[in-house]
N, C-alpha and C positions, 0 to 999 in steps of 0.2 A: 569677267563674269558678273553680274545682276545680281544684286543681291536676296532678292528671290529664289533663286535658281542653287546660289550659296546657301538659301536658309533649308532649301528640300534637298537641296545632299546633307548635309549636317544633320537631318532629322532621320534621312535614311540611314546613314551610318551608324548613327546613337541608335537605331532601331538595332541595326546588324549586332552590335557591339551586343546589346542588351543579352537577343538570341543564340548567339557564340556562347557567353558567360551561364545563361540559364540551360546551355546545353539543348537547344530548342533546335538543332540543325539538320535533324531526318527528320520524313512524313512519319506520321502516327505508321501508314501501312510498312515501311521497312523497318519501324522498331518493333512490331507486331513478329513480322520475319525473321529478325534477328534472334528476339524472344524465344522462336517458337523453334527457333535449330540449336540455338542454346549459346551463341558464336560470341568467342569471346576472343579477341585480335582488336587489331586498329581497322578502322577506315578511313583514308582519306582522298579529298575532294581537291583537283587543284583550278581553280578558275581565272581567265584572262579577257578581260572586256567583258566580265559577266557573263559567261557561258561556261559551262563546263571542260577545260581544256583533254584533263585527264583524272583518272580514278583508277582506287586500286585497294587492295587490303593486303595485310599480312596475317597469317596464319596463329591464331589464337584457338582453334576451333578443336577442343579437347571435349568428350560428353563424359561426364560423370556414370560408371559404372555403376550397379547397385550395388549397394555392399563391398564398395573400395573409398 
């Protein structure tokens, strides 16, 4: 591999690294959605070759009563 080609993956993945650690990995509009049902669970994303292979959540999704 070229070391050019070395130097833009290294850059992307310290880019990935950064966005992972900052929690940076949903669009504004699904944290928007998640906000707005109140959902509290996991989600996750599994990816192979850079595409989305498979996705899924587990159930977190309690709403708070008033007055409980």
């Amino acid at each position: 591999m070229c070391e050019v080609t070395r130097g833009i993956e290294e850059v992307g993945f310290s880019e990935f690294r950064r966005k992972i650690r900052a929690a940076e990995v949903l669009s504004a509009a699904m944290q928007r959605l998640l906000s707005d049902i109140r959902f509290n669970g996991k989600v996750s994303v599994v990816i192979q070759n850079g595409r989305v292979l498979k996705s899924g959540y587990e159930e977190g999704f309690f709403r708070q009563h008033p007055g409980t």
